[in-house]
Backbone bond lengths (Angstrom), bond angles and torsions (degrees), N, CA, C in turn:
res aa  C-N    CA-C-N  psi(-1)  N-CA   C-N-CA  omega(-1)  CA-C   N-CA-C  phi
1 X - - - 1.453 - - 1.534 107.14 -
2 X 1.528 124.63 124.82 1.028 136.82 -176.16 1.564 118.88 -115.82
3 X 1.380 150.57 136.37 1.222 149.40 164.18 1.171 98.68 -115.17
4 X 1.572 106.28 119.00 1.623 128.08 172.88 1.758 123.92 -133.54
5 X 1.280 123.52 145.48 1.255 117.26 176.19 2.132 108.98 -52.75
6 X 1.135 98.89 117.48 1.315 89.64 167.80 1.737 135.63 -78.41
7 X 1.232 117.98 152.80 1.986 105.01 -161.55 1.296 99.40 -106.67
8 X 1.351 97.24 178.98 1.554 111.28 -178.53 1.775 119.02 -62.20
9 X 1.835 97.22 -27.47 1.725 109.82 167.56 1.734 109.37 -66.47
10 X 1.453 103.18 -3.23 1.912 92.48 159.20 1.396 115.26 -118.26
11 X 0.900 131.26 46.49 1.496 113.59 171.45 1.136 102.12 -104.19
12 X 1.618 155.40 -29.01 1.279 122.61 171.12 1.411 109.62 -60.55
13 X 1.527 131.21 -32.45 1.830 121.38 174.26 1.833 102.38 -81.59
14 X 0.983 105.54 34.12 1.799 114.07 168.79 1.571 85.96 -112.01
15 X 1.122 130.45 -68.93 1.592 143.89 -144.69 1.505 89.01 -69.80
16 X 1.540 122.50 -48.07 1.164 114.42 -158.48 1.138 93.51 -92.87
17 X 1.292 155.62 29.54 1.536 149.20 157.36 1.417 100.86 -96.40
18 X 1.857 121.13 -56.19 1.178 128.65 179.10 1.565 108.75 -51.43
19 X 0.939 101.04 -39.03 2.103 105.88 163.07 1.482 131.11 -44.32
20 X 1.261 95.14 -51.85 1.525 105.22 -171.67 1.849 99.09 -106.10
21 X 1.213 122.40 17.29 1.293 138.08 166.32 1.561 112.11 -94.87
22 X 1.525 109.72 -38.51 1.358 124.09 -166.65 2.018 78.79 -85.66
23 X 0.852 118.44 -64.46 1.455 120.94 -156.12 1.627 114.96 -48.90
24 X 1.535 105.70 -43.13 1.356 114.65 145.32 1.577 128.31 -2.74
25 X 2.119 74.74 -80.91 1.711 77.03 -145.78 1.671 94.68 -89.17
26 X 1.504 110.90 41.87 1.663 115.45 175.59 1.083 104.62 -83.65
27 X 2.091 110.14 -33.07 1.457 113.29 -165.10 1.514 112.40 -94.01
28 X 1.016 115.23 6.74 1.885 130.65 -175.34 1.858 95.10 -89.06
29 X 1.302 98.68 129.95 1.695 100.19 162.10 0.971 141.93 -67.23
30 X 1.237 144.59 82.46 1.695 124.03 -155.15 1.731 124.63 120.74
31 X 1.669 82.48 -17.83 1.901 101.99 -169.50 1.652 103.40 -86.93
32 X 1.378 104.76 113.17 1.527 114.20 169.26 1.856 112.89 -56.90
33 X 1.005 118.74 110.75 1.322 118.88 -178.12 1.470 120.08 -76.53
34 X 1.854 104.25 142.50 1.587 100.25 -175.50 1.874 105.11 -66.77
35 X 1.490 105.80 138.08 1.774 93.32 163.19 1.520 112.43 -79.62
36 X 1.254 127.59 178.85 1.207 130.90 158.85 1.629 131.68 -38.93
37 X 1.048 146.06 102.12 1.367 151.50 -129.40 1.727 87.25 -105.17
38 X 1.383 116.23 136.06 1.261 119.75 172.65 1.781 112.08 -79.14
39 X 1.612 104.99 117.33 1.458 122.96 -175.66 1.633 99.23 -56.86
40 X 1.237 152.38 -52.95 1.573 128.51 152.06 1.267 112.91 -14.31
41 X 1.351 134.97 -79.61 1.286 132.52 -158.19 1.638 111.40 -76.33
42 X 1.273 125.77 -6.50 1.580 117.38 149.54 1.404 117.59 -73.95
43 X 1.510 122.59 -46.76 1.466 137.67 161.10 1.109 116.81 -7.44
44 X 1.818 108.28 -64.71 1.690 139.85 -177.48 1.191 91.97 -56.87
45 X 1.482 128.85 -61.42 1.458 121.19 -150.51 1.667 108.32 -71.24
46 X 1.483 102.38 -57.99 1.559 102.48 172.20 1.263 129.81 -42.11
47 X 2.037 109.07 -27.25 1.630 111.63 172.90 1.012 114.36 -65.71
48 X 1.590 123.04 -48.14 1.106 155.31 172.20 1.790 115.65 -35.14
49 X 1.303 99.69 -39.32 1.760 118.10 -161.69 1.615 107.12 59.59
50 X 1.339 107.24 54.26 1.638 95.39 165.46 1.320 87.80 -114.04
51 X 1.609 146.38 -15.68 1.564 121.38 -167.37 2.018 91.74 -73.17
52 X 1.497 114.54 -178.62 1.579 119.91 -168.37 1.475 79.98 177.89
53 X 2.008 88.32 138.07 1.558 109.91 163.57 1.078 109.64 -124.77
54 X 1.301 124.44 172.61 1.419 135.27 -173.85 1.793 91.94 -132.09
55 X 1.422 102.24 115.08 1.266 117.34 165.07 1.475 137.78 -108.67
56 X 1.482 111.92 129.23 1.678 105.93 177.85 1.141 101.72 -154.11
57 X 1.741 108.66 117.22 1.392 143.18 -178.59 0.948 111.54 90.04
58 X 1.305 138.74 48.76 1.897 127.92 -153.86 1.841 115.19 42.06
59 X 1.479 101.53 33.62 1.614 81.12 -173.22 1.696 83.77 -131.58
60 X 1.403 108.27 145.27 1.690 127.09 178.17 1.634 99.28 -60.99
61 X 0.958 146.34 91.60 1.974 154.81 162.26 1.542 97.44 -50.00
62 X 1.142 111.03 -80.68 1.556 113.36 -173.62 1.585 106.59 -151.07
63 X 1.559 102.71 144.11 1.975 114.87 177.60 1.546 94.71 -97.55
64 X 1.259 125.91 169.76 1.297 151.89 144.26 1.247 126.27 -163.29
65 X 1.692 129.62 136.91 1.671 133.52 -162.11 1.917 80.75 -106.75
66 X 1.947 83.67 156.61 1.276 98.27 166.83 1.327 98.97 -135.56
67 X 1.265 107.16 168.90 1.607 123.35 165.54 1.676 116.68 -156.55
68 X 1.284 108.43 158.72 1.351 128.22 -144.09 2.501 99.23 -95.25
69 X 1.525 89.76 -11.14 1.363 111.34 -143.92 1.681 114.37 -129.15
70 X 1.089 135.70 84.47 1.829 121.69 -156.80 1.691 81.85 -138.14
71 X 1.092 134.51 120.44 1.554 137.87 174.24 1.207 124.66 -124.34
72 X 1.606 92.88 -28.53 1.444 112.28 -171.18 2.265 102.18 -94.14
73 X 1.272 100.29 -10.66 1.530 98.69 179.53 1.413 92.19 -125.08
74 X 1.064 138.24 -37.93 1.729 127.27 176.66 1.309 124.61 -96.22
75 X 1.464 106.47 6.83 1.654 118.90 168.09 1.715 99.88 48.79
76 X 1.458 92.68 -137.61 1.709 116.64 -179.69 1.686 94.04 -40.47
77 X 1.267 136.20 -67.66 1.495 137.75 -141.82 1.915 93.14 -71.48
78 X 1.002 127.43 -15.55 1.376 146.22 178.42 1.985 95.35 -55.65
79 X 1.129 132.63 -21.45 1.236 122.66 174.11 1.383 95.07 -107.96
80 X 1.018 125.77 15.51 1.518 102.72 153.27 1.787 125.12 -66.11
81 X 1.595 127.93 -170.11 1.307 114.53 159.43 1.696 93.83 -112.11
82 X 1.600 90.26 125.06 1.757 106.94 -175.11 1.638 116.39 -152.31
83 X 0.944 100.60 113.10 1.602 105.78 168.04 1.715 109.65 -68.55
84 X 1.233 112.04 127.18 1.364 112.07 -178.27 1.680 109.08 -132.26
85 X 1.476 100.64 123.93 1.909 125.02 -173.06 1.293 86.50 -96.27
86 X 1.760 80.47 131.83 1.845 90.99 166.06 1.965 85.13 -138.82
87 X 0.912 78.20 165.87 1.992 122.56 166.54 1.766 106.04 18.96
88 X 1.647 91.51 77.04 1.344 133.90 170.42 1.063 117.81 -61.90
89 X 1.137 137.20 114.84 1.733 129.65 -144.33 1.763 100.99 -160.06
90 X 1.411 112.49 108.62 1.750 120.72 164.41 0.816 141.85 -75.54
91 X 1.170 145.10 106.22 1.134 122.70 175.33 1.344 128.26 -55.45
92 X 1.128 110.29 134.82 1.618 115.22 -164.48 1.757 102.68 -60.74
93 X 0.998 138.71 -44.57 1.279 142.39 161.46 1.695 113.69 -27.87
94 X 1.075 116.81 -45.18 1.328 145.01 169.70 1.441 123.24 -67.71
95 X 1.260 106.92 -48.44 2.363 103.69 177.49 1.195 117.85 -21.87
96 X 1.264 118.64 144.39 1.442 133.03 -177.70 1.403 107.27 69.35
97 X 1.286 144.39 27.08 1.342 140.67 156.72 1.856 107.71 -78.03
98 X 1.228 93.24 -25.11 1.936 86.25 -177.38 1.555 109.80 75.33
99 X 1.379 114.49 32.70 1.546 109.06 158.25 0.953 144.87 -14.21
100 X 1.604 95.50 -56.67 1.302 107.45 174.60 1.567 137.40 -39.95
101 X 1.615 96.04 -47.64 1.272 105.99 164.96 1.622 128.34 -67.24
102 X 1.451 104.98 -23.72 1.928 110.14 170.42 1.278 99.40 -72.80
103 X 1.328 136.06 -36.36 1.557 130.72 163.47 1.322 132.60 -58.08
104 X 1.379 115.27 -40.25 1.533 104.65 155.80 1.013 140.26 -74.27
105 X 1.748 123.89 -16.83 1.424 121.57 162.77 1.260 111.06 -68.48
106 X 1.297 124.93 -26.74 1.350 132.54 -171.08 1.642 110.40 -72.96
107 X 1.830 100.75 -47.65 1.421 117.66 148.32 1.948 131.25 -11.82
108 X 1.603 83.79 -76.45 1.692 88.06 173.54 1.267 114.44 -56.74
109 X 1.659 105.01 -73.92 1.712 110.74 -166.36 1.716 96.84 -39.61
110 X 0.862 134.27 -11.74 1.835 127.06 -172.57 1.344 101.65 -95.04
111 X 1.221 121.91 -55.52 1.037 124.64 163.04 1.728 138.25 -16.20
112 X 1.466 73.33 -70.94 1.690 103.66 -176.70 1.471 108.75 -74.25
113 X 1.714 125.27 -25.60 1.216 129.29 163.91 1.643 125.77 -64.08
114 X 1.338 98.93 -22.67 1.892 125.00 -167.48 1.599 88.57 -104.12
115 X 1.674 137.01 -18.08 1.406 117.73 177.80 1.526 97.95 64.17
116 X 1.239 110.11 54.49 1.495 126.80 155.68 1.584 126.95 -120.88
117 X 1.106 124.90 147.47 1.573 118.71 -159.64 1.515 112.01 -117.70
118 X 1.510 99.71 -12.19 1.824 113.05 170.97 1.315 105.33 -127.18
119 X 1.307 94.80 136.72 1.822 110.33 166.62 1.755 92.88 -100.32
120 X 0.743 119.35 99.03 1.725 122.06 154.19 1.475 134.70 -102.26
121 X 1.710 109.82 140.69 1.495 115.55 178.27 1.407 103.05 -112.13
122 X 1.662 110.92 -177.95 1.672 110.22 127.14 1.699 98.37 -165.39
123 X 1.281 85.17 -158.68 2.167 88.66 -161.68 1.373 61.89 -165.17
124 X 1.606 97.85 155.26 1.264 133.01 176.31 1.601 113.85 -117.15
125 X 1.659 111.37 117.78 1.551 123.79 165.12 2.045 94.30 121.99
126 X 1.005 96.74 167.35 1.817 88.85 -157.78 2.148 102.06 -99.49
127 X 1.409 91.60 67.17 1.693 97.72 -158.31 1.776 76.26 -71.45
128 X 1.128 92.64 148.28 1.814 101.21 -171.43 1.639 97.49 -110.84
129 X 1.549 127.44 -25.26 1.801 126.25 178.94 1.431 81.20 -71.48
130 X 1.663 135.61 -54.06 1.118 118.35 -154.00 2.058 138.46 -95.17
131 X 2.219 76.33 4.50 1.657 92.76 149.85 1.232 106.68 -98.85
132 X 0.847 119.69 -9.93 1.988 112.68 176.12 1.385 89.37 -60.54
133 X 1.134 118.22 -83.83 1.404 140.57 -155.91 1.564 120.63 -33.59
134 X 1.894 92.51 -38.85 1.526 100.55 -168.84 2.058 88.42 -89.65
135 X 1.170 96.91 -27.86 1.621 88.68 -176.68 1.725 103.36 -63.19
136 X 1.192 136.34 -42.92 1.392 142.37 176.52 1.438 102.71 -35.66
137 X 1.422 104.47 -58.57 1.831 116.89 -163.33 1.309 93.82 -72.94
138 X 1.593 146.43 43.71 1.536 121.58 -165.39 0.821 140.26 102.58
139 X 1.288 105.86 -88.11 1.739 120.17 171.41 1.470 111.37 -15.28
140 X 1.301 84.81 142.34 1.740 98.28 166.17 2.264 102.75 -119.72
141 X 1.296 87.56 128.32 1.582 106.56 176.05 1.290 96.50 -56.33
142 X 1.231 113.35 130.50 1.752 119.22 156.74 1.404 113.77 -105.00
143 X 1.351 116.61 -28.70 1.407 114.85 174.55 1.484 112.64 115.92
144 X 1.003 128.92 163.31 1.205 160.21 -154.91 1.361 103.59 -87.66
145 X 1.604 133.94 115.62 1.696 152.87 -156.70 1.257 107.37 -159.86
146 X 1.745 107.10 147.57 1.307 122.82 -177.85 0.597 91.68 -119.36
147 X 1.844 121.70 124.84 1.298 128.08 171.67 1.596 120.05 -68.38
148 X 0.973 100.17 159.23 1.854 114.36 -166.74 1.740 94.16 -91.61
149 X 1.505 124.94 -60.20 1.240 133.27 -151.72 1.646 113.85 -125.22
150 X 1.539 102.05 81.38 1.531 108.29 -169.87 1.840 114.52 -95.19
151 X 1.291 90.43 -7.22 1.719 87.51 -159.39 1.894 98.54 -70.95
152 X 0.657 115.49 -4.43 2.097 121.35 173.37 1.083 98.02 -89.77
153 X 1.438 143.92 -45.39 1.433 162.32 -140.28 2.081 100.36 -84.19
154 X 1.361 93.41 113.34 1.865 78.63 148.44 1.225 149.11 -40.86
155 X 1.341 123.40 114.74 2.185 128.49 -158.47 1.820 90.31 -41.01
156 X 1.155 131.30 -5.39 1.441 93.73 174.70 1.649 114.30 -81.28
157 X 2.016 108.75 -16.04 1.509 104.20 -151.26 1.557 98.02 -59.35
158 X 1.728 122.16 -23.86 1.061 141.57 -140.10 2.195 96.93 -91.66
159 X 1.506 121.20 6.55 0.963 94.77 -164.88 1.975 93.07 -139.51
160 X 1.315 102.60 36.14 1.093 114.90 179.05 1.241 130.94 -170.22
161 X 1.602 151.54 171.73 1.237 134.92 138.21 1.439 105.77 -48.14
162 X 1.881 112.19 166.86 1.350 124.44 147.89 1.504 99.67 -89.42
163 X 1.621 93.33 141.05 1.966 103.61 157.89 1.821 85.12 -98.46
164 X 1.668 99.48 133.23 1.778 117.50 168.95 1.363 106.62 -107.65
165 X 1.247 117.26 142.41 1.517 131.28 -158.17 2.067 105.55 -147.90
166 X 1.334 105.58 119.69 1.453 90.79 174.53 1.638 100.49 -138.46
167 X 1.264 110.32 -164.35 1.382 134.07 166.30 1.244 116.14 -150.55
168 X 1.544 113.54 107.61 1.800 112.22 162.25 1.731 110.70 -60.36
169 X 0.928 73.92 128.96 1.608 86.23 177.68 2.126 99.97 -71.47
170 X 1.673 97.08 -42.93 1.489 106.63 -162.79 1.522 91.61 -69.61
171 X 1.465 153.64 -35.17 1.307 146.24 -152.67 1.756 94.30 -71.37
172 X 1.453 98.20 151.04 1.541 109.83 -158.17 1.100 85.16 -97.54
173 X 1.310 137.16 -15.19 1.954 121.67 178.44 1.931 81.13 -84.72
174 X 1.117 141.98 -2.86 1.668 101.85 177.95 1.302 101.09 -97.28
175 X 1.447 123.56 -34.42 1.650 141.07 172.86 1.280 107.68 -29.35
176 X 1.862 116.14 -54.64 1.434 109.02 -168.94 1.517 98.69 -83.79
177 X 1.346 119.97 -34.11 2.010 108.15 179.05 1.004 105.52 -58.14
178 X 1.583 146.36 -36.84 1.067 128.10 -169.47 1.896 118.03 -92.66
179 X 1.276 113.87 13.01 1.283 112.07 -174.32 1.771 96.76 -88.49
């Protein structure tokens, strides 16, 4: 298992993960679905090196982008120092590996390399398997928010609360899990 910056030679197996990610969560009850993500703004990220894959056997496991910068979904908490994961995507070949959790260790050490003190997510609509889930990996629930500033935001931010999810890096219960 490898975590590497992913290149511009993956973004159609970016698109087609975010595909069969969206298709997913069509068949889930309750699950706000991703829309189509504008191919510019993966472009940016891959120039950028914030998109990252997780590889095992030469085969793409799971992508996820980060950024240094979320204002428009973390408002005020947006001046914190926080690494923020967005749009975590499996390959279906892959389910039930628990990514999540290879992403948050991967999370800190990045973190802590960037001199950041929060690893933060969120997902939009109050999927309760998928605050369990992120609460399992860490996370601490912040709760359920209506965003103020959607018009930058992908048409889904617009059709739900955000659930906000972080990890202090500085809290002494994450210090000893992560030793």
């Amino acid at each position: 298992m490898t975590i590497i910056n992913s290149t511009s030679e993956d973004i159609n197996e970016i698109f087609r993960l975010y595909k069969q990610a969206s298709d997913y969560q069509r068949t889930r009850e309750g699950v706000v679905v991703w829309p189509t993500f504008e191919r510019n703004v993966v472009a940016t990220e891959l120039a950028e090196k914030r998109q990252f894959k997780l590889i095992i056997n030469n085969s793409v496991a799971c992508i996820w982008a980060v950024t240094f910068m979320d204002a428009d979904i973390w408002e005020e908490r947006n001046a914190d120092a926080a690494v923020y994961i967005h749009r975590i995507a499996t390959n279906p070949e892959f389910r039930g590996h628990n990514f999540v959790a290879t992403i948050v260790a991967w999370a800190k050490d990045y973190a802590r390399a960037n001199d950041k003190r929060f690893v933060r997510l969120d997902t939009v609509g109050n999927n309760s398997k998928l605050i369990a889930h992120y609460t399992r990996a860490g996370f601490s629930f912040l709760g359920l928010f209506d965003l103020q500033h959607t018009d930058t935001l992908p048409a889904h931010y617009k059709e739900a609360p955000v659930s906000l999810f972080e990890i202090n890096l500085n809290t002494q219960a994450d210090n000893k899990a992560s030793r």
